[in-house]
mmCIF file of the N, C-alpha and C atoms, coordinates in Angstrom:
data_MODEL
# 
_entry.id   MODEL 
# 
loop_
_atom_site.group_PDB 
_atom_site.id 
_atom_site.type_symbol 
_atom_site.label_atom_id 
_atom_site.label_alt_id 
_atom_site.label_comp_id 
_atom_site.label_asym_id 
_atom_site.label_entity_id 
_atom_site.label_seq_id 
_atom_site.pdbx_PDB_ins_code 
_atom_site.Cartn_x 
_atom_site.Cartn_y 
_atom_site.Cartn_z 
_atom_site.occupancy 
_atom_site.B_iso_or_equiv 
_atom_site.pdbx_formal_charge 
_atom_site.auth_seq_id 
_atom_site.auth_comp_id 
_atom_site.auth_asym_id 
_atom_site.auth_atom_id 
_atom_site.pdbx_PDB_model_num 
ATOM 1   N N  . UNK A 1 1  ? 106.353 120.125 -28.666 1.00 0.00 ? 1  UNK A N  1 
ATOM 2   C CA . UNK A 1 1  ? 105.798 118.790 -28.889 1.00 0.00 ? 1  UNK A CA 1 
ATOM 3   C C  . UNK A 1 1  ? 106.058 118.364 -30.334 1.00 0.00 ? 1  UNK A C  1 
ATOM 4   N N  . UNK A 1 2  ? 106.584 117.319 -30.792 1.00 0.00 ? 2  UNK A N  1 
ATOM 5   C CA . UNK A 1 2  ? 106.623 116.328 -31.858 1.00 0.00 ? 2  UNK A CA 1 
ATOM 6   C C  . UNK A 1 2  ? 105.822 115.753 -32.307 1.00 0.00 ? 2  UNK A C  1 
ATOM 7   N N  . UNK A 1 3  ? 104.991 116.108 -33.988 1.00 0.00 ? 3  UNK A N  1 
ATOM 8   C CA . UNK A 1 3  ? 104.229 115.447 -33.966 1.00 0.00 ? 3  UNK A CA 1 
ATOM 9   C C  . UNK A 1 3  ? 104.778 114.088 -34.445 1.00 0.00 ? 3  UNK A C  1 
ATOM 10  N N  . UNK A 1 4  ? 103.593 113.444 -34.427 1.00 0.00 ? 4  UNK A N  1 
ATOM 11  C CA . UNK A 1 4  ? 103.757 111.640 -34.861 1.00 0.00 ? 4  UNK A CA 1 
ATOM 12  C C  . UNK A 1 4  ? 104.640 111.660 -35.920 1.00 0.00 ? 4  UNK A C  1 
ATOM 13  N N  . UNK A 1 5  ? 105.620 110.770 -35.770 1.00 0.00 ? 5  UNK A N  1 
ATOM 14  C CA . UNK A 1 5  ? 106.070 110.901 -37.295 1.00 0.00 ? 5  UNK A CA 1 
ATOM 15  C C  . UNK A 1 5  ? 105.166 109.763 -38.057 1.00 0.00 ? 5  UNK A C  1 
ATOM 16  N N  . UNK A 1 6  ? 105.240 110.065 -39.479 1.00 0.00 ? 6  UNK A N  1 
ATOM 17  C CA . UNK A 1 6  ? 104.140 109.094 -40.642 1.00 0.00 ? 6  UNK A CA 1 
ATOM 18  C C  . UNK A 1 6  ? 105.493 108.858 -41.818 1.00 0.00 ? 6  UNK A C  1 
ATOM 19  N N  . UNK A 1 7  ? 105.036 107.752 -42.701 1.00 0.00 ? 7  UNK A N  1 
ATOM 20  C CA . UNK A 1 7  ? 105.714 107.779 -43.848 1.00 0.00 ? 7  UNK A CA 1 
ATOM 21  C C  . UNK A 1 7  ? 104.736 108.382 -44.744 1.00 0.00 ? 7  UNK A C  1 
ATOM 22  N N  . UNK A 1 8  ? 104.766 108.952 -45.813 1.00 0.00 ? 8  UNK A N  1 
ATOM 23  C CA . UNK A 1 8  ? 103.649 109.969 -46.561 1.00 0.00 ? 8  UNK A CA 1 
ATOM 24  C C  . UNK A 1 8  ? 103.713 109.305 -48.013 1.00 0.00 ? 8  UNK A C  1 
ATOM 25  N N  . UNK A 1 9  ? 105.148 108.861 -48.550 1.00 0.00 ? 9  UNK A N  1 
ATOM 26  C CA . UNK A 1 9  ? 104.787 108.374 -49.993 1.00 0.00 ? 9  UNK A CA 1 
ATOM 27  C C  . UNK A 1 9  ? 106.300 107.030 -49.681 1.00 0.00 ? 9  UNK A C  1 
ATOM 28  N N  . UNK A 1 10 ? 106.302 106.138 -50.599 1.00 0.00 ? 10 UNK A N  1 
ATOM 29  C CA . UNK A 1 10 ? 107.022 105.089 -50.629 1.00 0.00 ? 10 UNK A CA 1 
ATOM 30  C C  . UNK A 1 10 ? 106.972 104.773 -52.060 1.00 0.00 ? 10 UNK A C  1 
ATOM 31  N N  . UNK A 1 11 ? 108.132 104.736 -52.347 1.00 0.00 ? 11 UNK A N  1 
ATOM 32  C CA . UNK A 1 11 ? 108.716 103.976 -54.185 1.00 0.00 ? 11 UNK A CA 1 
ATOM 33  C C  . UNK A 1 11 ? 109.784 102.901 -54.175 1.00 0.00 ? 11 UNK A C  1 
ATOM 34  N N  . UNK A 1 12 ? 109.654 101.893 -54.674 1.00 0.00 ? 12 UNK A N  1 
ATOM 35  C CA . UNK A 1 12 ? 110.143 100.708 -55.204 1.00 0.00 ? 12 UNK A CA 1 
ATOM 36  C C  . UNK A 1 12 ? 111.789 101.635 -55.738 1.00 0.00 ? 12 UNK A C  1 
ATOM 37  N N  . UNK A 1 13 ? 112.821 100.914 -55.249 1.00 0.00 ? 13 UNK A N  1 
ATOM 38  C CA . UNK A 1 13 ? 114.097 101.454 -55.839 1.00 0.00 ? 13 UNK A CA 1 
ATOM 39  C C  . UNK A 1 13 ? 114.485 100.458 -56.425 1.00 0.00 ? 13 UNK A C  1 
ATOM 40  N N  . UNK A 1 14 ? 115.068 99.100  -55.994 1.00 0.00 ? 14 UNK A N  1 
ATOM 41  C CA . UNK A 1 14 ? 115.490 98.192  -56.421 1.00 0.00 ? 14 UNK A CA 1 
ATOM 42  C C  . UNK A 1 14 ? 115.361 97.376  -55.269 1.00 0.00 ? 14 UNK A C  1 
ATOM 43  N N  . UNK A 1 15 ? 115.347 95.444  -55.676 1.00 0.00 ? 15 UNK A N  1 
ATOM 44  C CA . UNK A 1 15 ? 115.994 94.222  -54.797 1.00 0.00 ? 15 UNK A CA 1 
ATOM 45  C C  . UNK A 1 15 ? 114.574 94.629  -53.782 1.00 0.00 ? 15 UNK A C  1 
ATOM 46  N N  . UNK A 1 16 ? 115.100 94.908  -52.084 1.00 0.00 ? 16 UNK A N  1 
ATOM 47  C CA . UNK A 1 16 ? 114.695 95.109  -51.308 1.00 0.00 ? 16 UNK A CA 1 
ATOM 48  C C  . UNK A 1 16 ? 114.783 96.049  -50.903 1.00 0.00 ? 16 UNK A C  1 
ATOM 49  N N  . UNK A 1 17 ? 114.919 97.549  -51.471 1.00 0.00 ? 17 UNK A N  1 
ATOM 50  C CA . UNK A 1 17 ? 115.105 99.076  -50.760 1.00 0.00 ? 17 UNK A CA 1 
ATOM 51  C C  . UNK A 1 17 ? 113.672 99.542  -51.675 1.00 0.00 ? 17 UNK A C  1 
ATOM 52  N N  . UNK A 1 18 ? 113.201 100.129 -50.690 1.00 0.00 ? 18 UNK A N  1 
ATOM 53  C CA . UNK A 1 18 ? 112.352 101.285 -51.235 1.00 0.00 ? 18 UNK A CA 1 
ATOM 54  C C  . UNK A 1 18 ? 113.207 102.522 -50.327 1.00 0.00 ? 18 UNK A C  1 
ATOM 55  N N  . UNK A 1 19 ? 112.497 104.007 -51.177 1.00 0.00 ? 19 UNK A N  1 
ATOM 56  C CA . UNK A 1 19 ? 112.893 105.105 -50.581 1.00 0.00 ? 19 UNK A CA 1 
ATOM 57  C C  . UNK A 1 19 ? 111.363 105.660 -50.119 1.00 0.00 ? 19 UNK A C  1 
ATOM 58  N N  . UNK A 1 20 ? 111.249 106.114 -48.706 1.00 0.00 ? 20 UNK A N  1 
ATOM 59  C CA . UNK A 1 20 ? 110.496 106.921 -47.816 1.00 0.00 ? 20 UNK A CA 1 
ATOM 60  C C  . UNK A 1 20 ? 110.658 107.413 -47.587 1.00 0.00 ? 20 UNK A C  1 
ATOM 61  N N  . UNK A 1 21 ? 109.608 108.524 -47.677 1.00 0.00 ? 21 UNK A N  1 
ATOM 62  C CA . UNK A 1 21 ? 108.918 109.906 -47.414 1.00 0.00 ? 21 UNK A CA 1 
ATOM 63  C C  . UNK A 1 21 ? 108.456 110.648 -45.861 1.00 0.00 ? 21 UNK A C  1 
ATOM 64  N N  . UNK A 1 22 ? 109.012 110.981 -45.385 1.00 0.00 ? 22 UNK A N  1 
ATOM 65  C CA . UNK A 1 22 ? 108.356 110.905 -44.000 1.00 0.00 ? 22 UNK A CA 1 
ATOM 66  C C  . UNK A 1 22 ? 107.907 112.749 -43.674 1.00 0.00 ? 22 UNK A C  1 
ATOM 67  N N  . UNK A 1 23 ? 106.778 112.681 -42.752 1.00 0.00 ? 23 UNK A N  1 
ATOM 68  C CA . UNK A 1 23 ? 106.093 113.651 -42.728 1.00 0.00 ? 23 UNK A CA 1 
ATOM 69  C C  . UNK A 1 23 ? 107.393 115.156 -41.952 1.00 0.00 ? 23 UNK A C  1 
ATOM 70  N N  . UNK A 1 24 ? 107.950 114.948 -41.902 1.00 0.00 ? 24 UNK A N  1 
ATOM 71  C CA . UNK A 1 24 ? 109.170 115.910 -41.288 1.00 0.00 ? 24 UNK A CA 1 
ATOM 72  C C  . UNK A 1 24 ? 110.171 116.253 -42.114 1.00 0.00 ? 24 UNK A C  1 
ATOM 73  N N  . UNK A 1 25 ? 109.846 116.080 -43.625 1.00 0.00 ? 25 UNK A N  1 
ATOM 74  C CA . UNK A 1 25 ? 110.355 116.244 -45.054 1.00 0.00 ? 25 UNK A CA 1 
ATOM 75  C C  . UNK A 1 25 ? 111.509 115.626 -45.327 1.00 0.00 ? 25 UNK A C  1 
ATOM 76  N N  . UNK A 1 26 ? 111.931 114.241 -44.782 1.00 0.00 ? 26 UNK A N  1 
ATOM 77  C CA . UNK A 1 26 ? 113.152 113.579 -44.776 1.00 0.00 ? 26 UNK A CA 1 
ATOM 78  C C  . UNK A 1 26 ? 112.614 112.444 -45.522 1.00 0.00 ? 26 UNK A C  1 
ATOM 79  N N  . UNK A 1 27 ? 113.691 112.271 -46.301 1.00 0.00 ? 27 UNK A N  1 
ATOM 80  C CA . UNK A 1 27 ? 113.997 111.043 -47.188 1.00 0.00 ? 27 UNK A CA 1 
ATOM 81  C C  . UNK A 1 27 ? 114.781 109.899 -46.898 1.00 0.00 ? 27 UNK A C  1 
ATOM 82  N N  . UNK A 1 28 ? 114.338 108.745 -47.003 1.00 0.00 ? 28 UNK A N  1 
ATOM 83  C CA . UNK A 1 28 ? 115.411 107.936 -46.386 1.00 0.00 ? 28 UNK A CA 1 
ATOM 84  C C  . UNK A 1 28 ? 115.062 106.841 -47.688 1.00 0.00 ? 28 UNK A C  1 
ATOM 85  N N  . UNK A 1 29 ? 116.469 105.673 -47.554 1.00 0.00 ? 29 UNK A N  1 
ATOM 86  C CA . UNK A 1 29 ? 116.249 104.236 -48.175 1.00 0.00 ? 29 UNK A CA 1 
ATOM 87  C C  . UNK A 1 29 ? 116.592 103.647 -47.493 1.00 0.00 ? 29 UNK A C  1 
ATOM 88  N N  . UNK A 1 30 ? 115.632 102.813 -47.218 1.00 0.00 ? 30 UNK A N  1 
ATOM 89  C CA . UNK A 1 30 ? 115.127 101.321 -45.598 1.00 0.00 ? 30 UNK A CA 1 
ATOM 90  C C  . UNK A 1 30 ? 115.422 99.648  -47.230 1.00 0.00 ? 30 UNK A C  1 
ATOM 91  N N  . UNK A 1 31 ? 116.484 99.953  -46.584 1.00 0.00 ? 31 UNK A N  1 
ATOM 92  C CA . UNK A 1 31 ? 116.668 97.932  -47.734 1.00 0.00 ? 31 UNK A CA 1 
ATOM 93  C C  . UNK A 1 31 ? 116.314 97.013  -46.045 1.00 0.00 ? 31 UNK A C  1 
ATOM 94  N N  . UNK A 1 32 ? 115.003 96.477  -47.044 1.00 0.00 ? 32 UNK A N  1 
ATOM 95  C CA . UNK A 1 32 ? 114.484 95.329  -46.105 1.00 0.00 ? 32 UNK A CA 1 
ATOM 96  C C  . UNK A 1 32 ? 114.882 94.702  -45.943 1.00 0.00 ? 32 UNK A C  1 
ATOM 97  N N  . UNK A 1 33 ? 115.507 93.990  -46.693 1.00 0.00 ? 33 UNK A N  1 
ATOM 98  C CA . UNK A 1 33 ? 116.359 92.507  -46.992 1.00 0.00 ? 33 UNK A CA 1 
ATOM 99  C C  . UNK A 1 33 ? 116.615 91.968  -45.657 1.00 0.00 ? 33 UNK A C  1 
ATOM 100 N N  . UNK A 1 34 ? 117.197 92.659  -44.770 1.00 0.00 ? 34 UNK A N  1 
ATOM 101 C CA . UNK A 1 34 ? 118.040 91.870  -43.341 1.00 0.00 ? 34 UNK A CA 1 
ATOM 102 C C  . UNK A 1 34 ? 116.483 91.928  -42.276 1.00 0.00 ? 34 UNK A C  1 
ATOM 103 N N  . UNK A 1 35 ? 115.629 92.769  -43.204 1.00 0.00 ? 35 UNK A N  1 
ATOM 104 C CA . UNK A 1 35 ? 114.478 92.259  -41.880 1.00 0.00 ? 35 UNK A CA 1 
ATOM 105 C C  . UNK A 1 35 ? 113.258 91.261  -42.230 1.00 0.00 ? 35 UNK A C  1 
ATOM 106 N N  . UNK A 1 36 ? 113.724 91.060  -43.552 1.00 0.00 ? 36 UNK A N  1 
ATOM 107 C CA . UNK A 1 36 ? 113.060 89.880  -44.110 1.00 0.00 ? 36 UNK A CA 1 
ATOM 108 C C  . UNK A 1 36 ? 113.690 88.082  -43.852 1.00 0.00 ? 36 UNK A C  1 
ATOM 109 N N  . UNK A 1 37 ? 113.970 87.790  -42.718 1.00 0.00 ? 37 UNK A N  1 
ATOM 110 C CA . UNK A 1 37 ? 115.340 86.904  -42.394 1.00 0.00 ? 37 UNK A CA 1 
ATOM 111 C C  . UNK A 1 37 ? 114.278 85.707  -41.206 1.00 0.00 ? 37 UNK A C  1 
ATOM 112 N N  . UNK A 1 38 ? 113.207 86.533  -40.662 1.00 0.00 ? 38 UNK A N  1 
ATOM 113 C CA . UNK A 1 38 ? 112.568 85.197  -39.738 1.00 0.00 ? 38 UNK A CA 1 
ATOM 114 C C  . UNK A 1 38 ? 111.263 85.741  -39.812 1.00 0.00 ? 38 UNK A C  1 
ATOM 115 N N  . UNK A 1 39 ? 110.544 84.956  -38.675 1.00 0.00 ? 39 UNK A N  1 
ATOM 116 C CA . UNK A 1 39 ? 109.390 85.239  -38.782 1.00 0.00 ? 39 UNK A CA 1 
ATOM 117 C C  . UNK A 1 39 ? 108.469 85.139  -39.551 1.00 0.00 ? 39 UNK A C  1 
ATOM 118 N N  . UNK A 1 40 ? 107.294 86.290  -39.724 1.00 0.00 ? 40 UNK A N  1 
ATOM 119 C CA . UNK A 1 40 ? 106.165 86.415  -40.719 1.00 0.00 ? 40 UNK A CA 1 
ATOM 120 C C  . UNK A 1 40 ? 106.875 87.616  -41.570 1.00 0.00 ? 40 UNK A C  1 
ATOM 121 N N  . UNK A 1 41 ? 107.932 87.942  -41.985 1.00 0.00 ? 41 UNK A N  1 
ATOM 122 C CA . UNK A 1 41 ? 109.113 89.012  -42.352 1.00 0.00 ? 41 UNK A CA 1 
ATOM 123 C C  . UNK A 1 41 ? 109.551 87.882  -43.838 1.00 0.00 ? 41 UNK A C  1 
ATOM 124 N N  . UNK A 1 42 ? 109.358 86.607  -43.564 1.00 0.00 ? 42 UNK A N  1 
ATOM 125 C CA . UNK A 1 42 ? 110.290 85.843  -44.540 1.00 0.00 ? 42 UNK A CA 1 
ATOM 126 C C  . UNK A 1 42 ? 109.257 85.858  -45.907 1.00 0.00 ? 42 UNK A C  1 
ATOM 127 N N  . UNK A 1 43 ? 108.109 86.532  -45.754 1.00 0.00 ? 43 UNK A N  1 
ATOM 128 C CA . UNK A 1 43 ? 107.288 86.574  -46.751 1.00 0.00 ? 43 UNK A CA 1 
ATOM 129 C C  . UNK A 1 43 ? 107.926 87.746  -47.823 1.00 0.00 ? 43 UNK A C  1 
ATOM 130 N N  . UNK A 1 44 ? 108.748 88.691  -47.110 1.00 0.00 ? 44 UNK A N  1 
ATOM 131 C CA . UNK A 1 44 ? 109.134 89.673  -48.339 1.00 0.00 ? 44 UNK A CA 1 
ATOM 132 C C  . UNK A 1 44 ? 110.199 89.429  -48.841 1.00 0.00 ? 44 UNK A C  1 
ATOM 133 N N  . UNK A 1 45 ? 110.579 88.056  -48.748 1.00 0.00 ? 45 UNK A N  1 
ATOM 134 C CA . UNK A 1 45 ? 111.763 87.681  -49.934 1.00 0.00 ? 45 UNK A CA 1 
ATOM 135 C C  . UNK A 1 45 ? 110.827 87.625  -50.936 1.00 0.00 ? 45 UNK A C  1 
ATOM 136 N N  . UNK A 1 46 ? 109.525 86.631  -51.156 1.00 0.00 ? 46 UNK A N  1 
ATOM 137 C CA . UNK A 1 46 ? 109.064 87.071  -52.206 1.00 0.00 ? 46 UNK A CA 1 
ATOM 138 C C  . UNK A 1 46 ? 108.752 88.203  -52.967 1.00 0.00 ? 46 UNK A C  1 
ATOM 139 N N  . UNK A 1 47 ? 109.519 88.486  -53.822 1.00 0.00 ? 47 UNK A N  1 
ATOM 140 C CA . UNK A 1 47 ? 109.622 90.020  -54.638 1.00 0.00 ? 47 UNK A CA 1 
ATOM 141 C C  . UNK A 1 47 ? 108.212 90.263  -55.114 1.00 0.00 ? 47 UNK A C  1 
ATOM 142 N N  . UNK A 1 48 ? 107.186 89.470  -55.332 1.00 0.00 ? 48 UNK A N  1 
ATOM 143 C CA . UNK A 1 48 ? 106.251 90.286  -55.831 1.00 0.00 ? 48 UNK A CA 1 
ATOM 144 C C  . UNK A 1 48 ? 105.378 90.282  -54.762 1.00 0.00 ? 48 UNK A C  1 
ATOM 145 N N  . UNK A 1 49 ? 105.692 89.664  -53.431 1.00 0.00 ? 49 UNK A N  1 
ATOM 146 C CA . UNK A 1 49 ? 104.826 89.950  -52.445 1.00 0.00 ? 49 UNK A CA 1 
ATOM 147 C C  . UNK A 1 49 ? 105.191 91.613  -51.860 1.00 0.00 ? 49 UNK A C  1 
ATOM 148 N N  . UNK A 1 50 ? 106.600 91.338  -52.052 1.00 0.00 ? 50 UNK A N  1 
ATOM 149 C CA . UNK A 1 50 ? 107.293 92.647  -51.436 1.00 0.00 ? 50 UNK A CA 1 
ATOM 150 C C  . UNK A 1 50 ? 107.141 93.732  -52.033 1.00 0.00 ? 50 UNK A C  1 
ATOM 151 N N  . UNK A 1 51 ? 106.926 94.081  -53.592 1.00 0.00 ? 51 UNK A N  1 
ATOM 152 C CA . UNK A 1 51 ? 106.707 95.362  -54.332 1.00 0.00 ? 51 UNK A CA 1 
ATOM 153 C C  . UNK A 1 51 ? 104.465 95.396  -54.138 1.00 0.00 ? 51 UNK A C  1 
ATOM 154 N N  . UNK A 1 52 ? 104.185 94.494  -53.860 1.00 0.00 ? 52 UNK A N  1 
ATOM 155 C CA . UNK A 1 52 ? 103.051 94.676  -53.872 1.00 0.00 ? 52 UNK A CA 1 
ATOM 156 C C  . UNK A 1 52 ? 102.607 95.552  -52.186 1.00 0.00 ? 52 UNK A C  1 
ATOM 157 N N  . UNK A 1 53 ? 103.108 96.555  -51.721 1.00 0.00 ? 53 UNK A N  1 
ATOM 158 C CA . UNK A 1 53 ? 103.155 97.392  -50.573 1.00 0.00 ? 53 UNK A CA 1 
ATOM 159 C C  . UNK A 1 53 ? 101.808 98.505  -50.830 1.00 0.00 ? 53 UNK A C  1 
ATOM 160 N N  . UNK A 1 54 ? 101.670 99.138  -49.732 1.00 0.00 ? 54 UNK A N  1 
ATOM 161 C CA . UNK A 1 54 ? 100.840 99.819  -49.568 1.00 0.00 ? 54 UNK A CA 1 
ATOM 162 C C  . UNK A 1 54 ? 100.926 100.463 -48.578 1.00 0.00 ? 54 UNK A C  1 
ATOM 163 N N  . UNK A 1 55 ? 100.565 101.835 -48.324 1.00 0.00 ? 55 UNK A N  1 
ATOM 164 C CA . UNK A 1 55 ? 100.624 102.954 -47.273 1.00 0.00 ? 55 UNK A CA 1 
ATOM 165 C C  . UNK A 1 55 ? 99.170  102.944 -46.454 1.00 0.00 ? 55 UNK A C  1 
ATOM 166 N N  . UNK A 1 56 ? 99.712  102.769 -44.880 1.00 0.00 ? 56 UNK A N  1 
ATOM 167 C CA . UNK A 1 56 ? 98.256  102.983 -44.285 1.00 0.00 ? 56 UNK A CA 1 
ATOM 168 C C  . UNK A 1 56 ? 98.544  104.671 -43.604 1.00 0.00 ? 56 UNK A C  1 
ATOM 169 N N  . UNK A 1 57 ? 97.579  104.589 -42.949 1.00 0.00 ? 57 UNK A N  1 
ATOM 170 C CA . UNK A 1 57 ? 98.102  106.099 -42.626 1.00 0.00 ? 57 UNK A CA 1 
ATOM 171 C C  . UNK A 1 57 ? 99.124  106.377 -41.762 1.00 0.00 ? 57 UNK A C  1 
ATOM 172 N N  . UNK A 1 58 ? 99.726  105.185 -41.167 1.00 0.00 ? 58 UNK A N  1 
ATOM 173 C CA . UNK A 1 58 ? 101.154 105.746 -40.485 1.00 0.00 ? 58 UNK A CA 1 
ATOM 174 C C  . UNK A 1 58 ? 102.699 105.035 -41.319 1.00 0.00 ? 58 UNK A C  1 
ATOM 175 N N  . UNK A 1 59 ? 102.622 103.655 -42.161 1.00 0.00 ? 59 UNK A N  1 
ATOM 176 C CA . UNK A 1 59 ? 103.607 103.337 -42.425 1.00 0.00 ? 59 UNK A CA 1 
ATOM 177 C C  . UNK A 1 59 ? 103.006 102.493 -44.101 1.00 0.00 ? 59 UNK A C  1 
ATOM 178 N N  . UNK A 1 60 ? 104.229 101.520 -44.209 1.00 0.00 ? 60 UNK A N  1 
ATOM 179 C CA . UNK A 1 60 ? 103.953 101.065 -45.311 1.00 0.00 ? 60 UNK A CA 1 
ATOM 180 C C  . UNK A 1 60 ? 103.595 99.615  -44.958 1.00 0.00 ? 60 UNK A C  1 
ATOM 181 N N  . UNK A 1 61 ? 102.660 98.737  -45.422 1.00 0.00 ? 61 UNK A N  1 
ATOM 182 C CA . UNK A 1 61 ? 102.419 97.673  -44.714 1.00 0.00 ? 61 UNK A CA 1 
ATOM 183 C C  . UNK A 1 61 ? 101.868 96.986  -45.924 1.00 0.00 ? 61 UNK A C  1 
ATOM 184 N N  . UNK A 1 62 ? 102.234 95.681  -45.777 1.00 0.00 ? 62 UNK A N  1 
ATOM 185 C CA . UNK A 1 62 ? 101.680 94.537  -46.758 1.00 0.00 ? 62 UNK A CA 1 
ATOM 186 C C  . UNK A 1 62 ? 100.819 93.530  -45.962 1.00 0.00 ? 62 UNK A C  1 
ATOM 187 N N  . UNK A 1 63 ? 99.786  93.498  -46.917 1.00 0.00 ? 63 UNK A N  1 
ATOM 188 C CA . UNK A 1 63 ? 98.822  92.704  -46.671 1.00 0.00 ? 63 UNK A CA 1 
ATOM 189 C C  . UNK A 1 63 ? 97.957  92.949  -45.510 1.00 0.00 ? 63 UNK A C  1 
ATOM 190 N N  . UNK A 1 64 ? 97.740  94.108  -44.571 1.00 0.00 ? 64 UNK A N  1 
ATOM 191 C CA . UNK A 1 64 ? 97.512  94.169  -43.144 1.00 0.00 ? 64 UNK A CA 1 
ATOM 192 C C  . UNK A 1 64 ? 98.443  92.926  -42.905 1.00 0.00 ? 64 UNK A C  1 
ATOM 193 N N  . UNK A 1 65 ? 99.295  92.641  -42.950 1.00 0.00 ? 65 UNK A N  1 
ATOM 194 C CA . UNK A 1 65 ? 99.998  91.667  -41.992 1.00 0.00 ? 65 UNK A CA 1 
ATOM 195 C C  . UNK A 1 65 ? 101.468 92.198  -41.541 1.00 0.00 ? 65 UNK A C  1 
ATOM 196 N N  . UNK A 1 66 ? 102.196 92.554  -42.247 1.00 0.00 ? 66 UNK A N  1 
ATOM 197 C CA . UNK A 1 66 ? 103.326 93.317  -41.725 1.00 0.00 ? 66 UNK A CA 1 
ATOM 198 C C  . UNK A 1 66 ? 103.445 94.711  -42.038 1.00 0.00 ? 66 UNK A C  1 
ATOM 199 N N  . UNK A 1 67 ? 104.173 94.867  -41.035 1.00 0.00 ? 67 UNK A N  1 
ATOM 200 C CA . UNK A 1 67 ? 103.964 96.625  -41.096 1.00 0.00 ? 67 UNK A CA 1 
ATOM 201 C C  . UNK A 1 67 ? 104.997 97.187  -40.129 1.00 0.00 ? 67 UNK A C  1 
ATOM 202 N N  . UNK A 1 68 ? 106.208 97.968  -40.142 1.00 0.00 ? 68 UNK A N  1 
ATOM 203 C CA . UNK A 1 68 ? 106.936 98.811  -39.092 1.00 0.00 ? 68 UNK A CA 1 
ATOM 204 C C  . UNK A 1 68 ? 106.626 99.724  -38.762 1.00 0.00 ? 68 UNK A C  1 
ATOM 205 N N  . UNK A 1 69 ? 107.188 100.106 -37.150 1.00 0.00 ? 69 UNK A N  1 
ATOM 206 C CA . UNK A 1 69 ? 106.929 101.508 -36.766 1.00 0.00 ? 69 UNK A CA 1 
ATOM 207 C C  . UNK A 1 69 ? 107.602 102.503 -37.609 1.00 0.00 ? 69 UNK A C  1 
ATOM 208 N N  . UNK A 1 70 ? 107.197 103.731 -37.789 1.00 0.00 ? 70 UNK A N  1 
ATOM 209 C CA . UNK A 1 70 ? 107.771 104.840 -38.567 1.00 0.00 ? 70 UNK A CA 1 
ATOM 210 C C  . UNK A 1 70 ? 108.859 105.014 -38.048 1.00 0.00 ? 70 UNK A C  1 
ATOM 211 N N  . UNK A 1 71 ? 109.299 105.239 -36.926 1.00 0.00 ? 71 UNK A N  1 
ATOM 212 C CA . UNK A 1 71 ? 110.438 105.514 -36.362 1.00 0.00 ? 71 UNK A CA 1 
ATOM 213 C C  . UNK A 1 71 ? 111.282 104.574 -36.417 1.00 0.00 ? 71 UNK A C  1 
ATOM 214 N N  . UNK A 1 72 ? 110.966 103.105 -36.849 1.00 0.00 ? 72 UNK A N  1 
ATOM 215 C CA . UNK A 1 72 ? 111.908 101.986 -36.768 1.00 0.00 ? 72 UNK A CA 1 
ATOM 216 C C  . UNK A 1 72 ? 112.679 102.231 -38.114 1.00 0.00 ? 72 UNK A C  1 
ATOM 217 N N  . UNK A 1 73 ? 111.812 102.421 -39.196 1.00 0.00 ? 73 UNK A N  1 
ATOM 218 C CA . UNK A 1 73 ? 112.690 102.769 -40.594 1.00 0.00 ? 73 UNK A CA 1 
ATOM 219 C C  . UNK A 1 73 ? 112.843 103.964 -40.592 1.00 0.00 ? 73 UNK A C  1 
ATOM 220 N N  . UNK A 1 74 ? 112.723 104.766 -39.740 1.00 0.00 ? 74 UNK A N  1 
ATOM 221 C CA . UNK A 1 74 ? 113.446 106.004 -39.928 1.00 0.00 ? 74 UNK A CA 1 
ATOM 222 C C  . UNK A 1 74 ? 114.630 106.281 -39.510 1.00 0.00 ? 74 UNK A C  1 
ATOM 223 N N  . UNK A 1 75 ? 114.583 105.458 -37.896 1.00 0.00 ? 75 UNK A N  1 
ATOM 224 C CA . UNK A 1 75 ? 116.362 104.587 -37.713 1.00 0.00 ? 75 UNK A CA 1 
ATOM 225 C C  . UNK A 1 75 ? 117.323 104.194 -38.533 1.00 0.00 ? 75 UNK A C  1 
ATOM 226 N N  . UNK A 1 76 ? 116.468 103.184 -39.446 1.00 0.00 ? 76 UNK A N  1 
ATOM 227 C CA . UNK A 1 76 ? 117.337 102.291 -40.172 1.00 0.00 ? 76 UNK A CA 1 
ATOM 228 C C  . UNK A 1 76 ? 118.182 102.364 -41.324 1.00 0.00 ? 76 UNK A C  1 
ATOM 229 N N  . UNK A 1 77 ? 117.014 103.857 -42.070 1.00 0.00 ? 77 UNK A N  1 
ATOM 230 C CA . UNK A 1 77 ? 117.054 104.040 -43.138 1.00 0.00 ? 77 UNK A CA 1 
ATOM 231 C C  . UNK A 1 77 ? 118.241 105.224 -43.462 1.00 0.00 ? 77 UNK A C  1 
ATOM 232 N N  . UNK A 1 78 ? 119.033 104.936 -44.777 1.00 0.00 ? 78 UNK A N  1 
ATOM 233 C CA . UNK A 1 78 ? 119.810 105.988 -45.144 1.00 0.00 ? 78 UNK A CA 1 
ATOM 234 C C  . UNK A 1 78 ? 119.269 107.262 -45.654 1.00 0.00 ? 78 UNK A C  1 
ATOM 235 N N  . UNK A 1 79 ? 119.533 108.692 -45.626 1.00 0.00 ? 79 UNK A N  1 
ATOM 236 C CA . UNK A 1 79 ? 119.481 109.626 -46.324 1.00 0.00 ? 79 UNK A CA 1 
ATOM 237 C C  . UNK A 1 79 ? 119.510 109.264 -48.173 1.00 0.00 ? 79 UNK A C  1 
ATOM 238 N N  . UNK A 1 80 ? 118.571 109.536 -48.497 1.00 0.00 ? 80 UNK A N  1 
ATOM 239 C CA . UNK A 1 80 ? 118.435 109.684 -50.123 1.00 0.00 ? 80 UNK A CA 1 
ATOM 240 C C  . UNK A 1 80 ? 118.987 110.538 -50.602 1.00 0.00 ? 80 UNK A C  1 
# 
């Protein structure tokens, strides 16, 4: 059995990439940029909305309003 995957720590790299931490000791960099394009998503072009992030206990999420599945940026994201 697999547990849940979580993101565990998240840091500001540059633009729209942070690099994540995920509980299965993998590192990745998720550049938001292309998922910041519609929606309630178009709020993290603003850069200081976007560095202003925060970890809940499964991902990284701003504002309680947006937030991805762990596994979606763990897809997305490159090896660090």
């Amino acid at each position: 059995m697999n547990p849940i995957l979580k993101v565990t720590n998240a840091d500001y790299v540059h633009d729209y990439v942070l690099r994540l931490s995920f509980n299965d000791g993998v590192t990745k960099l998720v550049d938001f940029w292309p998922l910041a394009q519609k929606g309630i998503c178009v709020k993290l072009q603003d850069k200081n909305y976007f560095r202003n992030y925060s970890l809940d206990p499964f991902t990284v999420d701003w504002s309680n309003e947006i937030g991805f599945a762990p596994e979606y940026l763990y897809e997305i994201g490159t090896l660090a």
